[in-house]
N, C-alpha and C positions, 0 to 999 in steps of 0.2 A: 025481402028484409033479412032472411036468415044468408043472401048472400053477400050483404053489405057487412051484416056482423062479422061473416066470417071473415072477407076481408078489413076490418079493421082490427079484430083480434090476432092478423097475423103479423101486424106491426106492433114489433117489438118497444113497450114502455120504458123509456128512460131513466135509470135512477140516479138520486141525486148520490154527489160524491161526498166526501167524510167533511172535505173544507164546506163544502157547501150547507150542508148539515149544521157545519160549528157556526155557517153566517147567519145561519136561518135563524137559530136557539140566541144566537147572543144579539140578533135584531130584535125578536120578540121579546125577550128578560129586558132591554132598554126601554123598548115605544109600550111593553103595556102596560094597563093601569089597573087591571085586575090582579090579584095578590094570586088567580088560580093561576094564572095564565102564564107567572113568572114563576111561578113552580113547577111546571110545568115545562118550561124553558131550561128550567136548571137542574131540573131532574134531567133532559136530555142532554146536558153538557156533560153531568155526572156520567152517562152512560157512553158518550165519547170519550171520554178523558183516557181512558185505559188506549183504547186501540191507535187516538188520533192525540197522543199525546201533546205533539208539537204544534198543532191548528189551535186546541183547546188552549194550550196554555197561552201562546200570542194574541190570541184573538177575545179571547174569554176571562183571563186571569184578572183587568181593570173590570169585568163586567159584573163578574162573580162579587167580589168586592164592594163597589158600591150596592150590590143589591145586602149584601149581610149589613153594611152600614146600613139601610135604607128600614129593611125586616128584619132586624134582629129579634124583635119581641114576639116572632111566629117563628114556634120551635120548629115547625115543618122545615120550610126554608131554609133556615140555618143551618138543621142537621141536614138538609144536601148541598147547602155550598160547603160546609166543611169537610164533608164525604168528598168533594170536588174537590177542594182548593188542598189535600191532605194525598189523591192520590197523584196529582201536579208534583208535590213538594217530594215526594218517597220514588227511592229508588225501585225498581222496578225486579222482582225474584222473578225469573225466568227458568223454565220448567225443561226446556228445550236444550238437549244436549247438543243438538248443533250449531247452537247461535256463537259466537265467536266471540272475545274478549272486547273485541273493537265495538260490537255494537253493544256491550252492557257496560260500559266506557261512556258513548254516545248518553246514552239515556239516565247515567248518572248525570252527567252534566249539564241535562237539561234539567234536571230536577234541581240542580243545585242553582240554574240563572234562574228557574222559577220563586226560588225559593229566595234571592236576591232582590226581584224584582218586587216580593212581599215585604219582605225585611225593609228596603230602602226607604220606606214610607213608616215612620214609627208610629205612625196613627192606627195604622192598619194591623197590631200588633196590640195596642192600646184596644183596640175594637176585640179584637179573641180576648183582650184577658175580661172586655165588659162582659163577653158572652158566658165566664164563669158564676158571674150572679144570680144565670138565672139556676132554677131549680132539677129542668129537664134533664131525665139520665144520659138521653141522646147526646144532646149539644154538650154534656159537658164534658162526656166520652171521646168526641169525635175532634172537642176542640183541643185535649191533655194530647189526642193523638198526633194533630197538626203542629202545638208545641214543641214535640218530641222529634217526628220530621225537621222541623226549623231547627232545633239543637243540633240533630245528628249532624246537618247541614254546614251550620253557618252559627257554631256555638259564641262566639265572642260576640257577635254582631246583634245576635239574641238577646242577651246577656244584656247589653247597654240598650235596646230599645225597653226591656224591661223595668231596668233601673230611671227610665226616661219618665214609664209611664206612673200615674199616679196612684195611687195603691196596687201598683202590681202586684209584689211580693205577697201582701196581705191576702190578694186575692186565693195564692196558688197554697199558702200556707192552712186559708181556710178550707183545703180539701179535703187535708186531713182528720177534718171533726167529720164529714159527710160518712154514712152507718152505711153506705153501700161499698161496699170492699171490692172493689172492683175500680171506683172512681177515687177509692182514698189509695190504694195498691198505686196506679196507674200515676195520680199525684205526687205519691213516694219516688218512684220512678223519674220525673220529671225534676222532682227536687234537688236529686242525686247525681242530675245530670249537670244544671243550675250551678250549684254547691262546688265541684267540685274543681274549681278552678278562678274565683272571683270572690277576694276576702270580702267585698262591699256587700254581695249578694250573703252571701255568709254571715254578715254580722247583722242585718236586717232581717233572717231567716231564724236569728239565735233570738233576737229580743221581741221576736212576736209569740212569744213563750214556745218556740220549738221544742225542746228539750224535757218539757212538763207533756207536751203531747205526744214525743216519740215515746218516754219511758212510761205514759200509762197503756200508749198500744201493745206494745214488748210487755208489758206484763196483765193485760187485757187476753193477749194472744199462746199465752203458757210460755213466756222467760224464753229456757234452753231447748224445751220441747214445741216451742213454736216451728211453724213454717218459715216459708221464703219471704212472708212477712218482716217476721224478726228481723230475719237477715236485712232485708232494705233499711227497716230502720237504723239498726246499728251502723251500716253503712255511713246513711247520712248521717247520725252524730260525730262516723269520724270523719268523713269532710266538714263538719261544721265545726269540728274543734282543732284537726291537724293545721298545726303552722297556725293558730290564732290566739294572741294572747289574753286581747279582749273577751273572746268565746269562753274560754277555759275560765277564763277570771269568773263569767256570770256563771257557768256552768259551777263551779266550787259556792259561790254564794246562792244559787238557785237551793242550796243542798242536796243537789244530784247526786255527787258523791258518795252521802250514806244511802242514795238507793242500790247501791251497785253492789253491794252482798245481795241483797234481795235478787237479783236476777241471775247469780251466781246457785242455784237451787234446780231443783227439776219435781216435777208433775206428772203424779201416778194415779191409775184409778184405785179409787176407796171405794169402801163399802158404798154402795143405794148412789152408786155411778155418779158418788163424789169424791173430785179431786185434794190430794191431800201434796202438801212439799215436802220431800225428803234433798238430803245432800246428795251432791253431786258424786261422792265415794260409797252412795250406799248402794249393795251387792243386789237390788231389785232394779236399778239404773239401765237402760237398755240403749246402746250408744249409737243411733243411726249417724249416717254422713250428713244431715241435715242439723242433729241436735251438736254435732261433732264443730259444725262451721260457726253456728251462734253461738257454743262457751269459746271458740276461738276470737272471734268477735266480740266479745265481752270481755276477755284478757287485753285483745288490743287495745280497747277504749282505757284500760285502768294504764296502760304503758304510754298511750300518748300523752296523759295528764301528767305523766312524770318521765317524759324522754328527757336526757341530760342536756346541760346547756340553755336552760330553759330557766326564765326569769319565777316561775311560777311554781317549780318542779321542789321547793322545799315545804310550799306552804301545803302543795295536795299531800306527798309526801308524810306531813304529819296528821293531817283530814283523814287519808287511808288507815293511820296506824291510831287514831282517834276511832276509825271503826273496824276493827280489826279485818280487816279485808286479807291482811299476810298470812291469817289462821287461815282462811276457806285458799288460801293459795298452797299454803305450804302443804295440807292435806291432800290435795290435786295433784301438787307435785311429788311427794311421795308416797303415794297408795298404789301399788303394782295394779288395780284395777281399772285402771283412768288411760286412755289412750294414748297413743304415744306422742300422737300431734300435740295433742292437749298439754300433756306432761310440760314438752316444750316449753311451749309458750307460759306456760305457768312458773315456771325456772324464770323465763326472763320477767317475767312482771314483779315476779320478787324481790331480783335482783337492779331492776327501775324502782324499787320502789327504797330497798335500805343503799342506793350506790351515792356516797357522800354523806348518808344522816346518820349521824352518830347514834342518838336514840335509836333509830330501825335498826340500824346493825347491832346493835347492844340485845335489843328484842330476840332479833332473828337467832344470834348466838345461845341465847339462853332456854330455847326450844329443846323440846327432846322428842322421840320418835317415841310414841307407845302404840301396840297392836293388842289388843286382846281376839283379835280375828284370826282365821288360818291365813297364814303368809305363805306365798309361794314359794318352795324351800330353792330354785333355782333363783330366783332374784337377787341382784345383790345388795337390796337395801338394806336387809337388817341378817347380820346372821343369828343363826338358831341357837341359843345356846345348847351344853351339855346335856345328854336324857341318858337314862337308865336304860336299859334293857326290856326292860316290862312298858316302856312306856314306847308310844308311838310319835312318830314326828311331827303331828296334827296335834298333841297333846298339851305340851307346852307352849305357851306365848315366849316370844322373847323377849328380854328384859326391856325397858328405856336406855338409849342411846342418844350423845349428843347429834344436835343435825348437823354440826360441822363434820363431824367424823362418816356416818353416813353419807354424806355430800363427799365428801374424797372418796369412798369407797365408789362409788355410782362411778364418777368419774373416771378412775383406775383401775376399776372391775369391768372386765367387757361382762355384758348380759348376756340370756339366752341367745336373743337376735341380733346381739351385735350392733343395737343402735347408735349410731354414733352423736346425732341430732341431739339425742337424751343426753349422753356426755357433752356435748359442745355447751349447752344450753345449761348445764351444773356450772361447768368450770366458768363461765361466762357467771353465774352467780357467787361464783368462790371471789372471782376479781372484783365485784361490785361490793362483794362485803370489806375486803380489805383495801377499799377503795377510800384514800383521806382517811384510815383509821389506821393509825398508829401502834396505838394501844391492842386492836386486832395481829398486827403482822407481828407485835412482840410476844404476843401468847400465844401465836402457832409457830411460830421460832422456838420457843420454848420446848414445844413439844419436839421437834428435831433432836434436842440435845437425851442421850443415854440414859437409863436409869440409872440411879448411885449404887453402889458394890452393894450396900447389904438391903436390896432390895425383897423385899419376903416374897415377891411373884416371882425371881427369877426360875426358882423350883419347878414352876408352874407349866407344862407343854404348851396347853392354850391362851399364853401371856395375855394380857390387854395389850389390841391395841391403840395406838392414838393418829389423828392426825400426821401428825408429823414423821413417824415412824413409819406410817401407808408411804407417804409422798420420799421419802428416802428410799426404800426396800423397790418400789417400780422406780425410780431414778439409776438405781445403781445396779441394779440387776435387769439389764437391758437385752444382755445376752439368751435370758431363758424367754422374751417374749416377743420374738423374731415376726410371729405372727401377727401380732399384736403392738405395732410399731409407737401407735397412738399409745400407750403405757406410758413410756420413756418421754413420749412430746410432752403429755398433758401433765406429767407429773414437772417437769421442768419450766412449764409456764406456769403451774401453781408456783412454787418455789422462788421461781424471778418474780412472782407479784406481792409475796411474802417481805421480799428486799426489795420490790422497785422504792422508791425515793424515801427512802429511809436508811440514815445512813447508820443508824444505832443497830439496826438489824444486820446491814450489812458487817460492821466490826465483829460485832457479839458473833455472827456464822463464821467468821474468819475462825474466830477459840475454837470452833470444832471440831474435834477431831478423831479421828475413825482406827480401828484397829485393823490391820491387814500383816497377815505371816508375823505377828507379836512384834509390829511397827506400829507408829503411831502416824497417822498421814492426815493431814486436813482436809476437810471436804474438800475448799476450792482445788486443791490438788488432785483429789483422789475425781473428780469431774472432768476435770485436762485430759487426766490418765485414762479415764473411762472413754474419752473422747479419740485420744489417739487410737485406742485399743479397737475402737470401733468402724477406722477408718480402713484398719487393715484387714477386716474382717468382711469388709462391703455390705453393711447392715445397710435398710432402709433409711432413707436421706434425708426422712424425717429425724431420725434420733440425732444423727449428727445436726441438724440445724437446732433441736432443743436443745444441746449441750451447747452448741454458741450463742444461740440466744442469751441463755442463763448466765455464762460469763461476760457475756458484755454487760448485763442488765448490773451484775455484779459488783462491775471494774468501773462504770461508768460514773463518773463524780466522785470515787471515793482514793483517794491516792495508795492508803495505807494499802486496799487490795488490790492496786497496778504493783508496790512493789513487792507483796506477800506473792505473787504472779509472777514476778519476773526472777524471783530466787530461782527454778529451773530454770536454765539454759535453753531445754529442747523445750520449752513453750515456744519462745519464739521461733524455734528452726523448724517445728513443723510449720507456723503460722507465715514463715517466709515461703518454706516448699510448697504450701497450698497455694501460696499467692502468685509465682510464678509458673506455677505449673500450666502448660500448655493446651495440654487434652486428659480425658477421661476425671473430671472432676466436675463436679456440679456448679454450676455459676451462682448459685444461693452459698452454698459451702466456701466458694473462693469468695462474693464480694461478704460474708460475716468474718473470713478470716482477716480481710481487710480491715474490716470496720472493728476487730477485736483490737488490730495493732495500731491502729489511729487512737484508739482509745488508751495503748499502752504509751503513745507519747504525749496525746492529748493530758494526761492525768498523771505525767508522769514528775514528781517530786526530785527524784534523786537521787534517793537515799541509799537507791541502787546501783551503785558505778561502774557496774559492767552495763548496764542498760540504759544508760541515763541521755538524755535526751540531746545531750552532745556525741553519743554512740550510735543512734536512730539515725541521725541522720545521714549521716556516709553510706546506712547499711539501707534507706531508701531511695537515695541520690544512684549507687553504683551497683548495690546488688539487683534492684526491683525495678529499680526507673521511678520517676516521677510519673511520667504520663500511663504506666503498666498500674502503678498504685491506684490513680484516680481512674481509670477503665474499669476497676471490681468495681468500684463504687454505683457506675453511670449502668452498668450492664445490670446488678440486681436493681437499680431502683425504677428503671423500664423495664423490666422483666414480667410474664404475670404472674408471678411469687407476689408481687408487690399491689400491681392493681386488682388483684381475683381477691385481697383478702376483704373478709366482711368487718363491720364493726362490731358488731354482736356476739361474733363466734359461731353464726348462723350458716347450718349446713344446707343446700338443697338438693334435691335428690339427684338433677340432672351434673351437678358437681361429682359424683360418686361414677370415679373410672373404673371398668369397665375389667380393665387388666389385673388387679389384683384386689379389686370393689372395695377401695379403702377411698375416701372422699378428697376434694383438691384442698386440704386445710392442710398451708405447711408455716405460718406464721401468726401469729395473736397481734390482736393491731392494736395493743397499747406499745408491743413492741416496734409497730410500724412506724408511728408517731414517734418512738423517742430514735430510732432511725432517722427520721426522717428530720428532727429538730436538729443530729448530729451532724446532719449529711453535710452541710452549711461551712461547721466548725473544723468538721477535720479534713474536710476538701480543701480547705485553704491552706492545709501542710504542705502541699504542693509548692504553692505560693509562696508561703512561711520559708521552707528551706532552700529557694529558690534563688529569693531574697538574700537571706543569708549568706547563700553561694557566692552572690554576687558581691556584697558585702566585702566578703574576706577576700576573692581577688581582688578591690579595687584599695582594701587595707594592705595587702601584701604590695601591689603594687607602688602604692604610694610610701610604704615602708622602705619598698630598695631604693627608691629615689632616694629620701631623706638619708639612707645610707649613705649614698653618694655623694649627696651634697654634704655629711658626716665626715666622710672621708676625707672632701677637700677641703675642709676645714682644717680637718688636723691637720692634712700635709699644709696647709699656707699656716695654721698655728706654729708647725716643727719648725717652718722657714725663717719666719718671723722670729722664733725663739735663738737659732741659729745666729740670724745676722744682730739679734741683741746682744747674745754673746759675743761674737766676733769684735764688735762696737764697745765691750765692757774690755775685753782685752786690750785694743786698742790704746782706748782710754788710758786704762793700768799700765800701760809701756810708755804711752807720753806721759806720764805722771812721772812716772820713775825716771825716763828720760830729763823731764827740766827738773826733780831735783837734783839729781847727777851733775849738770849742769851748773846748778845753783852753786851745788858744794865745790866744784872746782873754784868756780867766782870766790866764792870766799877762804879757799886755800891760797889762791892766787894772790886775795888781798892781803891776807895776813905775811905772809911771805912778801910782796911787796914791802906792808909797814916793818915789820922786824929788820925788812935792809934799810928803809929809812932812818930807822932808828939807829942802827950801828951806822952810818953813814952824815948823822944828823951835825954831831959837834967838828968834825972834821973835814965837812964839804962846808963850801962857802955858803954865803946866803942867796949867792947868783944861780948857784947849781940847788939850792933849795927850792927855789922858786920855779926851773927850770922843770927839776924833778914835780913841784908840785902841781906844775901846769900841766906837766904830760898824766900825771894820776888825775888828776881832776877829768881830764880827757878820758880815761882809761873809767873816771868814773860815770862818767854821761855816758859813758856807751852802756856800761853794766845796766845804769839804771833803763837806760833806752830797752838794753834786753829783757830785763826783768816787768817793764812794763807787755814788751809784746809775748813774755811769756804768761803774765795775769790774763794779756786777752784772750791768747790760744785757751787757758785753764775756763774759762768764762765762755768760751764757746764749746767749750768738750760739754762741760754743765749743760749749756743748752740742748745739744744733741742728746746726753742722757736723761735729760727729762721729757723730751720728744721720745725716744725707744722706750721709756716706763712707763708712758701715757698710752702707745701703741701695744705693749703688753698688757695691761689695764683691759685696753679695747677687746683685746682679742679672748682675756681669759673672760669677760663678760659676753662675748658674743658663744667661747664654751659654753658657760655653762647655763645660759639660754636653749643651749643644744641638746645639753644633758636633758633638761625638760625636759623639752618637746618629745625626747627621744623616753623617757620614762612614760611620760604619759599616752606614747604610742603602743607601747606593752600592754599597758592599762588596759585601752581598748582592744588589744589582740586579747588578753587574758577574756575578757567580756563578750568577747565573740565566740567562744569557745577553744581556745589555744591554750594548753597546757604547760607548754614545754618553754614559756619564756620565763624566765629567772630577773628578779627585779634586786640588786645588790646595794641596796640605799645607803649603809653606814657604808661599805669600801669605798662606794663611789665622792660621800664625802666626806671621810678620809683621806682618798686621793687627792680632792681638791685641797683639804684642808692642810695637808702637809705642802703641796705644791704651794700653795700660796705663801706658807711660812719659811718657805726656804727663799722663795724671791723676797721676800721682806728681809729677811737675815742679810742676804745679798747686797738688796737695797742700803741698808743699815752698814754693814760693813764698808760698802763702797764708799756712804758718804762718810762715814768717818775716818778715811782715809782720803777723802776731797779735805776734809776740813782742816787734817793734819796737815796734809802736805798748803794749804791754803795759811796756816798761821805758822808753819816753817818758812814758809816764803813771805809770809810780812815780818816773822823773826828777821829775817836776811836781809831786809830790805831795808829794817831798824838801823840794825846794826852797822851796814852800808852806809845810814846815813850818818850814825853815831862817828865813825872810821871817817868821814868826812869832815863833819865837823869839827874833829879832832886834827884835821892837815891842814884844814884855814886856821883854827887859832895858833899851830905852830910857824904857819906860813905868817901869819902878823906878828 
């Protein structure tokens, strides 16, 4: 026996392999009918699932499934098909430095078809969210997990099986009443995941009182001194508010609003280890990186309710200033004991909050700083006032200060640490405040202009000072803060926001005017000057792009300061030199010089006649080029001057180079926008003068034609005048010709009758007769002549009323010509051409006296036709008178 054992024990037992195993487990979990037996089954799949990932999931993944459909109501079961079907769906952490990218590549994407293969069936989705009703910690642990797997996965596709299924949302929302913090944590988690990309899910998430149960956990869990709790919370209220307008709407009527000072506080221990709330500025405050992230998170949420542009953003706007929320900010913001991050963000929430509302700005302005605590004497919020000798510098409080003036200082003053954030995040409030307030940007204008002579501080070393007088003194004194380049920038985008679209500002800064060597110089001048001065100096490129910013912002829309600008000469002849210049110049520098002188024709009036807009052009046509003009333009506005800037004025750390650790902020983007609204307008100068080009050669051209065809007018008018003449001579010589004529005829006859007369009583009556038949003869012929000379008279007539007719024509076709030809000036004068002279009375003058001479002419001629016409019917009387007189003697 003992030799049969042994050889049967030397044959080696076969084991089954992984697929085999997964057939075994998922035959058994189908055919049995015992509830042990399929637990059993799936607890073996669970135990495969890891090593035999790809058997388990093809083979097992329907199996698994219908059995959680089947035993959902046996929390055993369920918590291991979701232990199963969870570590299917999950990427796989691999421990093994030497597994290769390819195969953890591989095994996400199995996880990701499994996770497909779950998702495609929305029932099967519907079924996890049934397993949240029940009570077990397991199953509902195991099933938030598998949720969260499937999101990681296949978030979109989640998303709509959820909204498919019937009280989904409600279900996942009731997690967060569950007292095990663990499943209500894990639920947050899940929420935020949900939330953050699906307004539908979002507005179903908001009105199942989300908002009443995040904000009593956040303040169940200690507000600012909460955990990572808080933090989720706060999260999900701002996915469930950002970009929703509906959300915001219920969230302002929920009266969540007035709870949000309330979480603005912090939680100390008290006496008999009770907690008591103090402010957020008070000096017992201990600021971890965790309590640091939730008052961050708590400014957030108050900035998305009032982000600009937002339909919503006036109503919370005056909710917030209803419960004064701008107090517990404005103290965060200026208490040197509050962190820097914090500060930030507290600047901006401010400046969301008064940016456009008159009330809030009016509020904000009428703050004042008080300390009765010890101030940090290096800060630059508040300076110290004067102390005595006996006294020490902890001694004294300093006085109250406007917050406007304080806020320029912060801004203008580098700190100890040189925060720039801190400044970016003031100035970024200074714009908000004078942001649609008028009435603001004329009372810190004000403050720019000089004290009057007999001012009783003058005496005084330690003058007051004000606003306006900070923001001038770092403008203009650029040179002493070389270091500190940001001085000269931030004081010149305060300044342009002071006059951006205000033009009442703008004129009134024009009166200004500064004293230099017991001159008087205008700001906008003595800012050119500062700018040249700076160019030649190779200061930081920063200052120079604030000095053009500020004149453009200046110049732009307002005529009177293009032509107060164009009174120097050498504005524009640097403004050209930058513009053409080839190398070593900044391409922000060349395209704002650009975009200065587009502004100087764009705006330009006139009034200026060495610069006026008929002078621009030749000097952009020939000195600059057209297509060199519009190159500044295309190259700053692709540049990343233009795409790096923020809208905020928000710096971040990774922005701050390296080279001389000053941050990438070289533009403010209200000035980006009006850039960028110009870019439009004066790009099409190109176009504009282009046109015009074009214009006036095809006016020039079509001028010399008409000249030409001018020309040959006149010369066929000269011609025509010519041969009317020649034709009026003519005339005048046959005229005198047949009287001449005439008068011999009736010399001849008279002298005839005076012989017949002496001849009368002494000749017969044979030779009377003889005599008077040859007169009679001698008179037919006369009258024969005399008639063919009426005809010739009768046709010279016709011919001269044909040449006066054709004079007529011709001085009408003149002075058609004249016209044409004045109202071509006209339009040269209106294109820009100077130099044509329009002489209206000479020219008619000239016609006027031409015409009247040919009328005289006219007149004269005829009444020497008519003379010589009734001289000749005299003659012709009297001819017959002389006749009849020789028949009655002949009878």
């Amino acid at each position: 026996m003992q030799f049969l054992a042994s050889k049967f024990r030397s044959q080696p037992v076969a084991q089954p392999t992984g697929a085999e195993l997964v057939d075994k487990y998922c035959d058994r979990a189908t055919h049995a009918t015992l509830i042990e037996d399929r637990r059993a089954a799936v607890l073996g799949l669970k135990g495969l699932a890891h090593e035999y990932k790809l058997d388990v999931g093809i083979k097992g993944m329907s199996v698994l499934l219908d059995i959680l459909k089947q035993d959902i109501m046996d929390s055993e079961i369920t918590k291991a098909v979701l232990e199963a079907l969870t570590i299917l769906c999950s990427p796989e952490d691999s421990d093994e430095k030497e597994e290769t990218e390819t195969k953890n590549k591989e095994k996400d994407d199995l996880s990701i078809q499994f996770t497909e293969i779950l998702i495609k069936d929305p029932k099967n989705v519907t079924t996890l969210l049934q397993a949240l009703e029940g009570n077990d910690f397991y199953v509902r642990y195991f099933t938030i997990q598998l949720l969260n797997a499937l999101m990681n996965n296949k978030p979109n596709q989640l998303q709509t099986c959820i909204l498919t299924s019937p009280m989904g949302v409600s279900r996942l929302i009731d997690l967060l009443d569950d007292k095990r913090e663990i499943i209500r944590n894990e639920g947050l988690l899940l929420l935020i995941s949900l939330s953050r990309s699906n307004a539908e899910i979002q507005k179903i998430i908001a009105f199942e009182n989300a908002f009443e149960k995040l904000l009593s956990i956040i303040l169940q869990e200690g507000v600012t001194d909460g955990g990572i709790v808080v933090q989720d919370c706060l999260q999900l209220t701002h996915n469930l508010l950002r970009y929703n307008v509906s959300n915001q709407n219920l969230f302002r009527e929920s009266s969540c609003i007035q709870v949000l000072p309330k979480l603005l506080v912090s939680r100390v221990q008290g006496p008999k280890n009770t907690l008591r709330e103090i402010s957020l500025i008070d000096p017992e405050n201990e600021w971890t990186d965790q309590k640091i992230i939730n008052a961050t998170l708590i400014l957030g949420l108050i900035r998305i309710l009032v982000v600009p542009n937002n339909p919503n953003t006036t109503v919370n706007q005056n909710v917030m200033f209803q419960c004064k929320i701008m107090d517990i900010l404005i103290d965060l913001a200026f208490c040197p004991r509050i962190p820097n991050k914090l500060k930030c963000q507290a600047f901006y929430a401010i400046a969301d909050i008064i940016r456009g509302n008159t009330t809030n700005q009016d509020s904000f302005a009428k703050h004042v700083i008080r300390s009765g605590e010890v101030i940090d004497p290096t800060s630059p919020v508040i300076t110290s006032p004067r102390r005595t000798r006996s006294q020490s510098k902890f001694d004294l409080a300093p006085p109250p200060l406007p917050i406007l003036l304080i806020l320029v200082q912060i801004i203008l003053t580098p700190s100890k640490n040189d925060e720039f954030s801190i400044r970016a995040a003031a100035a970024y409030t200074f714009q908000c405040y004078v942001n649609n307030n008028p009435d603001g940007q004329l009372a810190l204008l004000t403050t720019l202009m000089p004290p009057p002579e007999d001012n009783p501080n003058d005496e005084i070393n330690d003058k007051p000072q004000t606003p306006g007088t900070i923001i001038l003194s770092s403008l203009l004194e650029w040179n002493t803060t070389r270091k500190d380049p940001y001085k000269t920038w931030f004081a010149a985008v305060l300044l342009s926001h002071i006059l951006m679209k205000n033009e009442q500002c703008k004129l009134m800064a024009l009166k200004l005017n500064l004293y230099e060597y017991d001159e008087q110089i205008s700001l906008l001048h003595k800012c050119m000057y500062s700018y040249i001065t700076a160019t030649k100096e190779n200061v930081d490129v920063r200052v120079l792009i604030g000095f053009l910013c500020l004149i453009a912002v200046w110049l732009y829309d307002c005529p009177k300061a293009v032509s107060e600008f164009l009174k120097e000469d050498a504005h524009i002849s640097i403004l050209i030199e930058e513009i053409i210049q080839s190398s070593d110049i900044d391409i922000a520098v060349q395209g704002l010089a650009a975009f200065l002188f587009g502004i100087c024709y764009e705006f330009n009036d006139g009034s200026e006649p060495s610069f006026s807009r008929e002078k621009i052009q030749p000097i952009v046509l020939n000195r600059i080029g057209a297509d060199v003009f519009i190159s500044r333009f295309e190259r700053l506005k692709e540049s990343e001057y233009i795409e790096k800037v923020s809208p905020y004025l928000q710096i971040i750390a990774k922005d701050v180079t390296s080279k001389d650790n000053l941050p990438n902020l070289y533009f403010d983007y209200s000035f980006i926008e009006l850039f960028k609204s110009a870019y439009g307008t004066i790009a099409m100068l190109k176009n504009k003068i282009e046109e015009l080009e074009k214009k006036i050669t095809t006016l020039n051209k079509e001028s010399e034609e008409k000249d030409k065809k001018y020309e040959e007018l006149v010369k066929d008018l000269k011609q025509k005048s010519e041969m009317i003449s020649s034709l009026e001579k003519k005339l005048l010589d046959q005229n005198v010709q047949s009287s001449n004529n005439i008068q011999e005829l009736e010399n001849n006859l008279k002298t005839k009758q005076d012989h017949i007369n002496q001849q009368k009583n002494n000749q017969r009556s044979q030779q009377i007769e003889s005599e008077n038949y040859s007169s009679n003869l001698q008179l037919i012929e006369l009258t024969n002549k005399n008639n063919e000379l009426i005809k010739q008279l009768e046709k010279q007539k016709l011919q001269y009323k044909e040449l006066e007719q054709e004079q007529d024509d011709l001085l009408v076709c003149l002075a058609e010509h004249d016209l044409e030809i004045k109202k071509l000036k006209l339009k040269l004068i209106d294109y820009g051409e100077k130099d044509i002279i329009i002489d209206d009375d000479d020219s008619d003058d000239d016609e006027n006296n031409e015409e009247q001479n040919n009328n005289d002419e006219n007149n004269e001629q005829n009444n020497n036709d008519e003379n010589n016409e009734e001289q000749n019917t005299n003659n012709i009387s009297e001819i017959n008178q002389e006749s009849n007189k020789i028949g009655k003697c002949n009878v």
